[in-house]
Residue frames as a rotation matrix with the C-alpha (Angstrom) as fourth column:
UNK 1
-0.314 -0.496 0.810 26.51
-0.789 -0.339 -0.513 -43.31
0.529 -0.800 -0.285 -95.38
UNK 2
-0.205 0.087 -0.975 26.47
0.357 0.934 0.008 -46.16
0.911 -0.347 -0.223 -93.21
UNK 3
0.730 0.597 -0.334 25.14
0.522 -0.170 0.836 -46.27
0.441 -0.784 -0.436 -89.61
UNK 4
0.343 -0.721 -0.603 28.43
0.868 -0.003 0.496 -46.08
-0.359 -0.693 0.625 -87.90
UNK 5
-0.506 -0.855 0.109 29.37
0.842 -0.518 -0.150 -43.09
0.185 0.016 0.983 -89.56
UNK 6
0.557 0.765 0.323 25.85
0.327 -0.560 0.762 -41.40
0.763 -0.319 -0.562 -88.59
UNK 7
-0.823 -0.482 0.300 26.50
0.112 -0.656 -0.746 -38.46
0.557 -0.581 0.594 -86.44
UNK 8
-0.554 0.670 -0.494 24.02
0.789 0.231 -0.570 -37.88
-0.268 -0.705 -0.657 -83.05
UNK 9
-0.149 0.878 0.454 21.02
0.886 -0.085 0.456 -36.41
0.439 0.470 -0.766 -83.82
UNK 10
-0.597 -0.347 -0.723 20.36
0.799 -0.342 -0.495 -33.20
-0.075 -0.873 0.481 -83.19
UNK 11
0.568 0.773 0.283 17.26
0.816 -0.484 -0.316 -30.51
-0.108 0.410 -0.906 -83.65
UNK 12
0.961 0.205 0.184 19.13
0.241 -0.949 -0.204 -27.48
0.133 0.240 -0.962 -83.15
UNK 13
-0.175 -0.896 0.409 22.97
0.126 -0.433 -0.893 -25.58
0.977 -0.104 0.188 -82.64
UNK 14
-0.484 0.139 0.864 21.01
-0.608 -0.764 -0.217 -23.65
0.630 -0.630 0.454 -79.86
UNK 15
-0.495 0.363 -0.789 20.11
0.581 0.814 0.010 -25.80
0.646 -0.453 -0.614 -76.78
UNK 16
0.292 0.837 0.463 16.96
-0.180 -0.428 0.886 -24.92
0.939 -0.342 0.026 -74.98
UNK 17
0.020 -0.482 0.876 17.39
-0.986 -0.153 -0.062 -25.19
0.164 -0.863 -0.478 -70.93
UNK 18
0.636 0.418 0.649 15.94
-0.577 0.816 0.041 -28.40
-0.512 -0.400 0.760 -70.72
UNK 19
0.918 -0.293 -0.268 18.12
-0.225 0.172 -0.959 -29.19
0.327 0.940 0.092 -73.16
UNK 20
-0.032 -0.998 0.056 21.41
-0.145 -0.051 -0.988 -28.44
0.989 -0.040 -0.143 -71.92
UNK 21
0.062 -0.244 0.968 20.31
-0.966 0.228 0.119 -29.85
-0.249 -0.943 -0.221 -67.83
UNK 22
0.948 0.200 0.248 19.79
-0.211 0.977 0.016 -33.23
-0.239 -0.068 0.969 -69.90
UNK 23
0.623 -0.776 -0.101 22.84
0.314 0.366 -0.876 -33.21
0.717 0.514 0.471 -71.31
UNK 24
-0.372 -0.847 0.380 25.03
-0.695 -0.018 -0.719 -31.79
0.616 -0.532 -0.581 -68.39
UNK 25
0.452 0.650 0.611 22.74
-0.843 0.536 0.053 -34.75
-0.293 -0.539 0.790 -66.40
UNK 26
0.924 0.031 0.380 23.94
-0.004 0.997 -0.072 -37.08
-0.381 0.065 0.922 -68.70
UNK 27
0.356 -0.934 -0.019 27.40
-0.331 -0.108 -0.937 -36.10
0.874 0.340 -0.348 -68.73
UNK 28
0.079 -0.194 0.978 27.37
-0.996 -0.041 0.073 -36.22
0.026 -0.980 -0.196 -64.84
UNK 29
0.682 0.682 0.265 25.89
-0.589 0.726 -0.354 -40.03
-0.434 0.085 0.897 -65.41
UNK 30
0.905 -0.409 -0.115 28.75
0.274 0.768 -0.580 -41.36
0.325 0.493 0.807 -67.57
UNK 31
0.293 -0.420 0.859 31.32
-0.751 -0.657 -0.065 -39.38
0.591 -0.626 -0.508 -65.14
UNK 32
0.497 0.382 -0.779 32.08
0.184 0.831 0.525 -42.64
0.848 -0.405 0.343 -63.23
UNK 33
-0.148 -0.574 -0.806 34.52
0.920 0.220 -0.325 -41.57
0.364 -0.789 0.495 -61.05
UNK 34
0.532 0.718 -0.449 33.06
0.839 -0.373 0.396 -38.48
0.116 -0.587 -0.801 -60.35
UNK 35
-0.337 -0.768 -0.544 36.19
0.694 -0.593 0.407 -36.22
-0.636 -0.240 0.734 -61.10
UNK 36
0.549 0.378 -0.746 34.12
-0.081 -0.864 -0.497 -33.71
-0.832 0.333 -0.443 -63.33
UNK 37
-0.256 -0.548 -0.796 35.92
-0.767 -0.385 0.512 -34.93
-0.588 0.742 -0.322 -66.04
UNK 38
0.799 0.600 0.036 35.16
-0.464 0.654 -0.598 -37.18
-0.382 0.461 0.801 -68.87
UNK 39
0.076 -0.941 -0.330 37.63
-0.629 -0.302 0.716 -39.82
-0.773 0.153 -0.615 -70.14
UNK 40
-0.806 -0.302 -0.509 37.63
-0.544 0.041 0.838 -41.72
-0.233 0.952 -0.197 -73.46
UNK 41
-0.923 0.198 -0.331 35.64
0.126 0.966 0.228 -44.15
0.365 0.168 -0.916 -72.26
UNK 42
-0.128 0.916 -0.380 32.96
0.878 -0.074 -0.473 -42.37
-0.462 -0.394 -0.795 -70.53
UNK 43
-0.119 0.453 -0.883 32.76
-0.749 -0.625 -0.220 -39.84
-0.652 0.636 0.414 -73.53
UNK 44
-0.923 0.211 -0.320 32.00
-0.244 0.322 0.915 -42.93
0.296 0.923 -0.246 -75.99
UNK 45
-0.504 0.610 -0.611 29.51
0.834 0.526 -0.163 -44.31
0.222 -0.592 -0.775 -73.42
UNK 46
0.002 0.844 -0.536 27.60
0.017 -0.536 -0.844 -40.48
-1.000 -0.008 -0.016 -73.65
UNK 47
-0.842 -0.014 -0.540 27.86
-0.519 -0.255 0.816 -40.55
-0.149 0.967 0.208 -77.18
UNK 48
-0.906 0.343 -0.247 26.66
0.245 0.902 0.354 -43.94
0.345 0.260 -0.902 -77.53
UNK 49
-0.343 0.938 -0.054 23.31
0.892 0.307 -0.330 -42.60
-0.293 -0.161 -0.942 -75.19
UNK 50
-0.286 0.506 -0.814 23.07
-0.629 -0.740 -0.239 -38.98
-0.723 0.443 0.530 -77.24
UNK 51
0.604 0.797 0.010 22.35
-0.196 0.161 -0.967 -41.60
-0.773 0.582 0.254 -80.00
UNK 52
0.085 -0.628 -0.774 25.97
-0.996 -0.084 -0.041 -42.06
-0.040 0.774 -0.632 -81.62
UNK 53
0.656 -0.157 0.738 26.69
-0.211 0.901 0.380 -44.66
-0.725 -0.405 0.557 -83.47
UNK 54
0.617 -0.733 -0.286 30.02
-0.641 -0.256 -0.724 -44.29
0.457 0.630 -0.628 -84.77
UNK 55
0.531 -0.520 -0.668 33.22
0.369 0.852 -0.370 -46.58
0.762 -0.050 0.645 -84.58
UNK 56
0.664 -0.379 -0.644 35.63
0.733 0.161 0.661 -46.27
-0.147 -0.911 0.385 -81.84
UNK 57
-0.342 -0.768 0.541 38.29
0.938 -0.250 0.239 -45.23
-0.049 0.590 0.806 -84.12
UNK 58
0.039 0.305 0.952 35.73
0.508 -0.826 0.244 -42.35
0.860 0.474 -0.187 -84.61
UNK 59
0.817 0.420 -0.396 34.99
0.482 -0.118 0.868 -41.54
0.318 -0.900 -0.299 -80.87
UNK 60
0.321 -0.889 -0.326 38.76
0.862 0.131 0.490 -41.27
-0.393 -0.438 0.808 -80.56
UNK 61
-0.294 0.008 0.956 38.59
0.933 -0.215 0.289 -38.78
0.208 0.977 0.055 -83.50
UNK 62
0.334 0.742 0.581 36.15
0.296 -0.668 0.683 -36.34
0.895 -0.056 -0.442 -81.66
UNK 63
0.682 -0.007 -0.731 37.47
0.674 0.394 0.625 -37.06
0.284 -0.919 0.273 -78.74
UNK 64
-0.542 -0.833 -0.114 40.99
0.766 -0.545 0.340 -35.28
-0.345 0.097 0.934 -79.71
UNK 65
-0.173 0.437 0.883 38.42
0.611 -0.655 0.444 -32.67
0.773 0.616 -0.154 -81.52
UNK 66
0.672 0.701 -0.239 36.80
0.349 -0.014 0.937 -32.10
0.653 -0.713 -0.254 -78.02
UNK 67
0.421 -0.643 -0.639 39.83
0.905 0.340 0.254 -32.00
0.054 -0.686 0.726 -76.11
UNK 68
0.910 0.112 0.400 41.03
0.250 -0.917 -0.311 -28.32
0.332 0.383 -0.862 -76.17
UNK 69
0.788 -0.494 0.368 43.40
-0.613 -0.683 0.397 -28.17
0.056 -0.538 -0.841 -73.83
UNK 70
0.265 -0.445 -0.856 45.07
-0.702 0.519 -0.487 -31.46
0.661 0.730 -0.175 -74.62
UNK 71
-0.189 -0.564 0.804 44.96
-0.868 -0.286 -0.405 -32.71
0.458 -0.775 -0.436 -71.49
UNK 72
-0.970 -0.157 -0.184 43.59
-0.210 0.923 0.322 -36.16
0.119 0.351 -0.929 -72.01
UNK 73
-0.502 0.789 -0.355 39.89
0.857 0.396 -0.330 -35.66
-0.120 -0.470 -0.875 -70.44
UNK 74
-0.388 0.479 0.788 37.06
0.659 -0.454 0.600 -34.04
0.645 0.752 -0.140 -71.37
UNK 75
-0.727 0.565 -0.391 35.23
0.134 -0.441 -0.887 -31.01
-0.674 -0.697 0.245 -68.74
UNK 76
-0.121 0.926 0.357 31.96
0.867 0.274 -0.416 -29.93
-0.483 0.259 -0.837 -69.38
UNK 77
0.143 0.189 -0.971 32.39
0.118 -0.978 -0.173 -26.84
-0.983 -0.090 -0.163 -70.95
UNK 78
-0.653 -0.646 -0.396 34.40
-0.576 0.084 0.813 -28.43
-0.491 0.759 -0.427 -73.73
UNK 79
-0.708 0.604 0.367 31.92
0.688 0.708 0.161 -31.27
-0.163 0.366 -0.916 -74.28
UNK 80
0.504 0.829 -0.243 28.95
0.461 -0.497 -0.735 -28.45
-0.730 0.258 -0.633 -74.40
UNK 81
0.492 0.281 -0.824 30.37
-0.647 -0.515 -0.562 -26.15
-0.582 0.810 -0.072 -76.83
UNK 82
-0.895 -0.378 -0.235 31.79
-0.384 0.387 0.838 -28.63
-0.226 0.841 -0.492 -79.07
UNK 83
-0.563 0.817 0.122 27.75
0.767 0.572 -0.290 -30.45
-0.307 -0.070 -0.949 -78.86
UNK 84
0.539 0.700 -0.469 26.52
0.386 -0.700 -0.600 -26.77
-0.748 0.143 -0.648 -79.72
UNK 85
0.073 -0.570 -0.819 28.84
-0.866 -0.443 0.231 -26.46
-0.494 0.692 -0.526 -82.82
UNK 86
-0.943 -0.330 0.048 29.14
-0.149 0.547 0.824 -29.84
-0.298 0.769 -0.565 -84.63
């Protein structure tokens, strides 16, 4: 397996509190425009600081995984339980 196809690190399914205020913290953080929603680009740019270091092509990959409702942009609810399942 090569770097890029490493998947972000994770200790557990089950996220502890601290756990899950850093990560809705650092969802808020790559949020640039502040619309509570994440779009392609500011969901590679939290991957990239949970520690991913997969190809675009991949990002784009999850991304559509992540997406539930098809609606082009990620919310936090979607981005947590897909991050507590993969």
């Amino acid at each position: 397996m090569t770097n890029e196809d490493r998947q972000p690190q994770r200790q557990s399914s089950h996220l502890g509190s601290d756990d899950l205020a850093d990560l809705e913290e650092q969802f808020d953080e790559c949020d640039s425009d502040g619309d509570e929603r994440i779009d392609l680009t500011e969901f590679s740019q939290l991957l990239g600081k949970l520690g991913s270091n997969v190809s675009p092509l991949k990002h784009r990959a999850q991304f559509d995984e992540v997406d539930l409702d098809r609606d082009g942009a990620i919310v936090r609810g979607e981005f947590l339980r897909w991050w507590r399942t993969r």
